[in-house]
N, C-alpha and C positions, 0 to 999 in steps of 0.2 A: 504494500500500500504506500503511494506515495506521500509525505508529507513534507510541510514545511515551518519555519521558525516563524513566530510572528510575535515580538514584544518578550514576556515571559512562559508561553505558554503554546504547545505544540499541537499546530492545526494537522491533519490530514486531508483529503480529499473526497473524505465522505462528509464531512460536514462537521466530527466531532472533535473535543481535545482531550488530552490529558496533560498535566504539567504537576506541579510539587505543594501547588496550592488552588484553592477554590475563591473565589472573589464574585458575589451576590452583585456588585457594584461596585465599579472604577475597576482602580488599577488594584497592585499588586508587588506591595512595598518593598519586599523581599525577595532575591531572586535566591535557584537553585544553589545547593550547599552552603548558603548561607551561615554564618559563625555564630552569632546569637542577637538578639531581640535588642534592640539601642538604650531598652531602659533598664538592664542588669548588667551586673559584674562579672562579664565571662571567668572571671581567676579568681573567685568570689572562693576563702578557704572555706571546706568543708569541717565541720564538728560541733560542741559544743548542745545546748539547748536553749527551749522557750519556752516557758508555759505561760496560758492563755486563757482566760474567763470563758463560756461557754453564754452566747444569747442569754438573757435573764428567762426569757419563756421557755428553754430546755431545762430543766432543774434536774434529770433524772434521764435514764434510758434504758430501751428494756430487748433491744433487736441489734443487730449489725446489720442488719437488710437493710438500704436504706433505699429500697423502689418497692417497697409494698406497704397497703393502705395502712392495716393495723400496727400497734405499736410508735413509740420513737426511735430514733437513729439516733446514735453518738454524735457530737459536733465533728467536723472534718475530715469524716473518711469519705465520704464522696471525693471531695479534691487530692486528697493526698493519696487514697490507694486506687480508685480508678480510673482508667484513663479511655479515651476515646479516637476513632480515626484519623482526623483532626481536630486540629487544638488553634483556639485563636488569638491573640493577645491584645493587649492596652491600648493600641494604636489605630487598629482598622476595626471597625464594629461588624461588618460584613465579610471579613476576609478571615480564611482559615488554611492552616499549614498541617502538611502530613506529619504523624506522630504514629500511632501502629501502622496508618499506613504509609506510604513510600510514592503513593502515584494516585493522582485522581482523575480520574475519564468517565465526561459527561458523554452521552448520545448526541447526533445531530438532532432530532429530537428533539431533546430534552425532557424523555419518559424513564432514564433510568442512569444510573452513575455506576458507576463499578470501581470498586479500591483493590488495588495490589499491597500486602501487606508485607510489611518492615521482615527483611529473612531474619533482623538479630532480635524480634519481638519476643516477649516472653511470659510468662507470667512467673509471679513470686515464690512459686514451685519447680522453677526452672521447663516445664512446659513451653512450647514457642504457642506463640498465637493464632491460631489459625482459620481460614473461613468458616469453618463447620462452629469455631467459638461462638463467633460474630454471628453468626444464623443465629444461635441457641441465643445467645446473648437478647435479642430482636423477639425471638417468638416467644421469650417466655415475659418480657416487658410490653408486650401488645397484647398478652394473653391474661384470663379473668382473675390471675392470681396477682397480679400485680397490681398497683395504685393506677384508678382508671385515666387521669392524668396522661399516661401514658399511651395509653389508644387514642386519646382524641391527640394528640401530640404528633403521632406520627398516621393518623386517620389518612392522608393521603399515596403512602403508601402500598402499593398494593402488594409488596414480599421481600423477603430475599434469597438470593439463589447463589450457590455454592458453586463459581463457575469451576474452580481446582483449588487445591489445596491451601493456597493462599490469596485467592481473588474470588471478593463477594461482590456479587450488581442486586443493587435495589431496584426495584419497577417503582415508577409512578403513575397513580391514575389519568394525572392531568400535569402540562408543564407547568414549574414551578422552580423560579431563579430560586429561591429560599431550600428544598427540600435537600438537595445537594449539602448545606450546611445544618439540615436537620438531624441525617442520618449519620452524617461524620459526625455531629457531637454525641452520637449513640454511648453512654457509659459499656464499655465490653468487658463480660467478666466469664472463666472458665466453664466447659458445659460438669466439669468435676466438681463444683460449688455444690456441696445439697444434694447430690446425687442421688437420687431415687426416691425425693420427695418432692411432692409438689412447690411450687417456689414461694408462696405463703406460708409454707412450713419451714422454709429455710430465717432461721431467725437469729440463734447462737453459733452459727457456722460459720467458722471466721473465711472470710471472703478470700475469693482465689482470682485478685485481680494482678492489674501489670505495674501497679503505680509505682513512683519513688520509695515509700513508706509501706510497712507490716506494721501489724497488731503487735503492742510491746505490753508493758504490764499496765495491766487493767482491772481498778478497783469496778467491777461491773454493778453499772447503774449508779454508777458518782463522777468518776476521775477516768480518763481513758489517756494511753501515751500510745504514739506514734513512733516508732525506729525507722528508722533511716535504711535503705536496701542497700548496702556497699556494692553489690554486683548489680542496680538499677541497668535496663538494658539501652533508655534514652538515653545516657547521662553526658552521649559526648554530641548529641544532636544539637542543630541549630536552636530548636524548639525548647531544650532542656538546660542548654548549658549554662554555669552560672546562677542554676534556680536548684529551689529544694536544698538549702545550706546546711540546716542545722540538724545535727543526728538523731536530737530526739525532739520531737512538740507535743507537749500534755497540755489539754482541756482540763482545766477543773470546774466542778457543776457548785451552783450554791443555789440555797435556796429563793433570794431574792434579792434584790440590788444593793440593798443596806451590808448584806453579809459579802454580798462579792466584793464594794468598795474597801471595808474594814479587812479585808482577807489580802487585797493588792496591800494597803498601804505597810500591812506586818510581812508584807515581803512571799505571800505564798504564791503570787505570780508576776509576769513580766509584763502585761500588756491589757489592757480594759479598751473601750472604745467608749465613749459618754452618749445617752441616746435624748437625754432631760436637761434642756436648758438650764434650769433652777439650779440643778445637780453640778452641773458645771462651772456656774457664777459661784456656788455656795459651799461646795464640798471640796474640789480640786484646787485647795488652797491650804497652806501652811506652812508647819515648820520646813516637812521634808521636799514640800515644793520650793520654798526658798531658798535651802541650802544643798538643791540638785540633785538630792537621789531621785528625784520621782520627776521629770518632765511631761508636759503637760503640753499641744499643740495644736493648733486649727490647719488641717491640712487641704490645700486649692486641691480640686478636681474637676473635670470637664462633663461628669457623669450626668443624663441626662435628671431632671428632678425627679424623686420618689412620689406616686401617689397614695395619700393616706387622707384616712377620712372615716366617719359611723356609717357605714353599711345596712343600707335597709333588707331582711329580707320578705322582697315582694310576693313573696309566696301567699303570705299572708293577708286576709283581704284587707285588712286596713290599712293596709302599704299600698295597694291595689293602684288607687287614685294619687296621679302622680301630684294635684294639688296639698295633699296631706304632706306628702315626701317633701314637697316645697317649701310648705309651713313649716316646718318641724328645723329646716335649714334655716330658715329666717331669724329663728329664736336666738343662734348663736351670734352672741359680740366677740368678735375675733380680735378686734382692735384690743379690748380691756384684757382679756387673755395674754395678748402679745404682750402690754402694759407690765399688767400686776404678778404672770405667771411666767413671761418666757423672755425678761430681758431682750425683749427687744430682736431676741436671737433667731428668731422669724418670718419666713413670709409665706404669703395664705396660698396653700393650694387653688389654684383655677380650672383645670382640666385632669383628665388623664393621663395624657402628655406633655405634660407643665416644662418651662424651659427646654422644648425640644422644636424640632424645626415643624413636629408634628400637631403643634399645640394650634386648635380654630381659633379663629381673632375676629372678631365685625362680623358683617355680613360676609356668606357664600361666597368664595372666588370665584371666577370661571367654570377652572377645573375641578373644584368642587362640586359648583351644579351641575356639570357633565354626569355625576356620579350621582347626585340627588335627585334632580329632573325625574327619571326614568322610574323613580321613587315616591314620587309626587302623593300618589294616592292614598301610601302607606303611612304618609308622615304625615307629623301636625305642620298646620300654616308658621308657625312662629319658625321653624327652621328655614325658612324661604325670607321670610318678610322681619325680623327681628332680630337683634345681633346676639350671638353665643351669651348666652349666662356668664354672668359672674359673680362672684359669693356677697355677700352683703355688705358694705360699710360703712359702719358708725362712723361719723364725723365728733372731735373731740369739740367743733362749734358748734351748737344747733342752728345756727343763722347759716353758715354754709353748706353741710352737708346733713343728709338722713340720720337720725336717731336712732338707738335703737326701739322707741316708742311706735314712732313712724313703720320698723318693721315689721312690729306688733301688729300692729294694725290693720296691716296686709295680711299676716298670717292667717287671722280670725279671719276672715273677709275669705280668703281661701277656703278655711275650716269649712264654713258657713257653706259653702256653692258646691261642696264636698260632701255636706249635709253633716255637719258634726257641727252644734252650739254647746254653749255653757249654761247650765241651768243645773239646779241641784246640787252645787259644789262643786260641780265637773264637767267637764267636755264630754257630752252622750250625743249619741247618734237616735234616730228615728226612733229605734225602741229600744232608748232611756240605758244603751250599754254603755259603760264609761270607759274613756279612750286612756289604757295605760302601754306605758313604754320602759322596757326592759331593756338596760345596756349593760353589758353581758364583756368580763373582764377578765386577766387571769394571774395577773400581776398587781393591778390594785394603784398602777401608777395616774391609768386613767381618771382614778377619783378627783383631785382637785381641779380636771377640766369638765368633767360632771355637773359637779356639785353648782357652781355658778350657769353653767345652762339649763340646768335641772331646774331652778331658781327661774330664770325667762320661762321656760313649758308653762311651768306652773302656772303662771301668771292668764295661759292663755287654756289653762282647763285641764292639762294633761296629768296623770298619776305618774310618777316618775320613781321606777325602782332600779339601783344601781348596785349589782350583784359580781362580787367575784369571786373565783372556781380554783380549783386545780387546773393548769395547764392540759393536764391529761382528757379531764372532762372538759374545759372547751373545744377541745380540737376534736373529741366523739358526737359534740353536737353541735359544731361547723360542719363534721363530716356528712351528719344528717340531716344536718340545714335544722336544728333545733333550736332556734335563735330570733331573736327580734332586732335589734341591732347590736353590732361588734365594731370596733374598733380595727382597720383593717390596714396593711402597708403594701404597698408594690414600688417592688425595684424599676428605677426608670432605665430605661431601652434606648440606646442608638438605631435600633433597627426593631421595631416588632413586627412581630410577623406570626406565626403559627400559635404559638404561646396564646393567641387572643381567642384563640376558638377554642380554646379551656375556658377560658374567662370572661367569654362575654356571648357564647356561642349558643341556642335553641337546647342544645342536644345534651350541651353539659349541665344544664341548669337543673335536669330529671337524675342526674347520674351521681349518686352517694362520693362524697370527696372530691368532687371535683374544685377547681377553684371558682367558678362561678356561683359563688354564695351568694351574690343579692338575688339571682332567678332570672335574669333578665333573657325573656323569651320574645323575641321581636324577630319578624320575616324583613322587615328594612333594614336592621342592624347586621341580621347573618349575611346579607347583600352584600352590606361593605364589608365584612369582614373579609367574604369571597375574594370582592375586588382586593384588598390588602392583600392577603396569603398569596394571589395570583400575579403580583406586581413583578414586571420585567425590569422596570428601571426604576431608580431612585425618587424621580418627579411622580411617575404613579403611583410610589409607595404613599409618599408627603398629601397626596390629595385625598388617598382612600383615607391615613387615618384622621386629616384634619374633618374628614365628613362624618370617620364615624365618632371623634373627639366630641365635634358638634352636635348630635343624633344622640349620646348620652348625656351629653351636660342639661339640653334641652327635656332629660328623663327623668332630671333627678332623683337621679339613683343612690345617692350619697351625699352626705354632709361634709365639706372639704375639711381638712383639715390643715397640715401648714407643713411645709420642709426646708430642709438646713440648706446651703450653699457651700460647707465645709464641712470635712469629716473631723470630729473634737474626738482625737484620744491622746493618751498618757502610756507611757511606759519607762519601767526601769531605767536608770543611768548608768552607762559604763559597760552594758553588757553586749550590744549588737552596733553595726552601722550598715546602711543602708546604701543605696548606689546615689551614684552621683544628679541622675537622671528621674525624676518623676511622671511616670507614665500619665495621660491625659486621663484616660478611663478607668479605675479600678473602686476596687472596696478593699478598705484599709488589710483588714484581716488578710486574705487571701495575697494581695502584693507582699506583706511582712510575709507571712512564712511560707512563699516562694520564693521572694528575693534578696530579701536580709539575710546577714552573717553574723554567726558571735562573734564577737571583739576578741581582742589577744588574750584577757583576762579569762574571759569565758573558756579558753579554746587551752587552757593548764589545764594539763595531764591528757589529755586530746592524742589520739595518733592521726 
């Protein structure tokens, strides 16, 4: 077959390529045998440790499986012990580089990609890696034993097929620039894992993946450590070198924020991340921040915004009427919040995709109505004729700006056309049931932003109960959608794409665990999701989601809530340093213990 060179990336004469990376959009930063990633220490010594506080919401854990519904997963062993075909890094949001595998080849097409995989691949049993892994790996996370997440994830797949011994090709239902970067982030783990039980039943079996890191000593269900693989089979790749420094990284679990803080400062870990403005104006202060053992820093990132916000779910009929959903958002003063509880440290969530190039603004562009038009019938008038929603704001004047009296007043006015008044003590509908509202916690941090909106409801009829659980039980009734409103976070995306049809998609709304916990069931929405997921180029990604940004904020689906523009964390003095370069895109956690080193002091007694 004839072929030819063209840029990074080798065309043939039937129409397809293969090359050493995959790129959704543009170029393709990196060329072939590349030496390492510009924002790590390729000579970065190996040894040494970190230990590291676990999310406040994990306090415990009771699985090592960390793709099946029931149960929790220890912090870190995703990243550290599996790994996937390709791997993408800090710099390109849509570009990924071979890691098991060595070669990526799309179809002309574009119905199916096929990976040749790495001959020095292996797994941590010394096992090589092989296609037949990667099938198993595939059918048993598309399959009913696994977190259903997972099927809608890779829903447009239609298999994979074992070309030889080391080359698997995925089929697609439909072309799809994205799906190529869906199946190379596939986690791949041995088909010897659990061997002869179903993969729900694989739970305490320590995983038989390819990662840098094994299972080290583990206080099970508190503390978990990671070891270092000396014989790692990436360790001299483009992709790897310079990463994974330190021999050993321990999570330690604590009950709640108060005990993890108090547990950093006595020295029982290296690293916290701060998630509560307050916490951080008020607590990350003192002797040992003064005189340097403990530093403490607001780290620049390019990461797009997180959306966070109270989560209705609509399942429920009194969530039904998206006027109630409206009211209920009106109640919040975001401004006095920002004020009295979050120094200022703040700014209010607006969309889904807040600070991203995907975020709706005014009225419909163009090439948004191209995508809505056709929609017309489905949708309400205000997304044609009225500019995107935006969350409420008190004015500190009343001669200048809305009150929050002013949005009171609206609210009720909503309530009212909703058929919900006040009479009796309470906000009752037609027949005289009174409208109460459950916010549903698991940590107990949400209380003090509660309690003053709790304070607004009131004022407009509503019963306001504010309950928090064990982690365990909130996450069995999110899983079951057992809930009135939660408290909810999502990582903001350079590029979303598939991930939304978990989360905002008809089909997951029915389907136990899925992320789509408000229920949001709408034939206009799964449209554009369509057109998003289907997107060839960049500009048609930007239209489908500022339409469908716009189509959910107009839903009032959620009560916004507010996100940082810097990562606030602290860690030890003296003990690591870090590269010279700070990557544009990352989460604090996962760049330290891939790219940081122990320091000279650390690395005594070290071979």
């Amino acid at each position: 077959m004839r072929t030819f060179l063209l840029g990074l990336v080798l065309f043939s004469s039937s129409g397809a390529w293969a090359a050493h990376a995959y790129a959704q959009f543009g170029d393709i930063k990196y060329p072939p045998g590349f030496r390492n990633f510009s924002y790590v220490n390729p000579v970065a010594p190996k040894g040494g440790d970190i230990s590291l506080v676990a999310p406040s919401r994990a306090s415990s854990f009771d699985k090592y499986n960390p793709f099946t519904l029931k149960g929790t997963a220890p912090p870190g062993i995703s990243a550290l012990m599996f790994e996937t075909l390709l791997t993408g890094n800090a710099e390109e949001p849509t570009t990924a580089y071979g890691l098991l595998a060595e070669d990526v080849t799309v179809s002309a097409d574009k119905l199916s990609v096929s990976f040749k995989l790495h001959p020095e691949a292996q797994f941590q049993n010394g096992d090589p890696v092989l296609a037949s892994d990667v099938k198993y790996a595939f059918d048993r996370l598309t399959s009913k034993e696994a977190a259903p997440q997972f099927r809608t994830y890779f829903s447009e797949v239609k298999g994979a097929t074992v070309v030889s011994e080391r080359e698997i090709r995925f089929d697609f239902k439909r072309a799809n620039a994205e799906l190529p970067l869906i199946v190379g982030g596939m986690p791949v783990f041995s088909q010897k894992w659990g061997a002869g039980k179903s993969f729900d039943q694989v739970v305490t079996d320590p995983p038989i993946a390819s990662g840098p890191y094994k299972l080290g000593k583990t206080d099970f269900g508190k503390d978990i450590q990671y070891v270092r693989n000396p014989s790692y089979w990436a360790k001299n790749l483009g992709v790897r070198r310079g990463m994974f420094n330190f021999n050993r990284i321990t999570y330690k679990l604590y009950k709640d924020t108060t005990a993890q803080f108090e547990a950093f400062k006595a020295g029982e870990f290296d690293y916290i991340q701060a998630f509560v403005a307050r916490e951080w104006a008020r607590a990350y202060k003192g002797k040992l921040f003064d005189n340097g053992t403990l530093i403490k820093q607001e780290l620049q990132h390019g990461n797009a915004g997180d959306f966070q916000g109270f989560m209705f779910n609509t399942r429920l009929p009194k969530f039904q009427d998206k006027r109630v959903r409206q009211a209920i958002g009106l109640a919040m003063d975001y401004e006095w919040m920002n004020r009295q509880l979050f120094y200022q440290a703040y700014t209010r969530v607006r969309g889904y995709f807040v600070g991203s190039d995907f975020e709706a603004k005014g009225l419909p562009s163009p090439d948004e109505l191209s995508l809505l038009e056709p929609l017309r019938s489905k949708l309400p008038p205000e997304v044609f004729n009225q500019p995107v929603p935006l969350p409420p704001v008190t004015s500190l004047d009343p001669a200048t700006g809305e009150t929050l009296r002013d949005h009171l007043r609206l609210a009720r006015d909503l309530l009212a056309q909703a058929g919900w008044t006040y009479r009796d003590g309470a906000l009752r509908n037609a027949k005289g049931e009174a409208f109460t509202l459950e916010f549903l916690d698991n940590s107990g941090s949400m209380g003090r932003v509660v309690t003053p909106y709790a304070k607004n409801l009131e004022k407009l009829g509503f019963q306001v109960n504010y309950k928090v659980v064990d982690f365990a039980v909130l996450q069995k009734r999110m899983d079951v959608f057992d809930f009135e409103l939660i408290s909810n976070r999502i990582g903001g995306s350079e590029a979303p794409g598939t991930e939304l049809l978990e989360r905002f998609g008809s089909k997951a709304a029915d389907t136990e665990g899925s992320s789509n916990v408000i229920g949001v069931k709408d034939p206009a929405i799964d449209a554009l999701l369509d057109k998003a997921v289907a997107a060839q180029t960049r500009p048609q990604l930007v239209a489908a989601l500022k339409a469908l940004d716009r189509v959910l904020r107009h839903g009032h689906f959620s009560v916004p809530h507010w996100y940082g523009s810097v990562h606030r964390v602290a860690w030890r003095a003296g003990r690591f340093e870090r590269p010279n370069v700070t990557p544009r895109y990352y989460q604090p956690e996962t760049w330290i213990t891939s790219t940081w080193w122990a320091s000279t002091d650390n690395l005594v007694g070290e071979r």
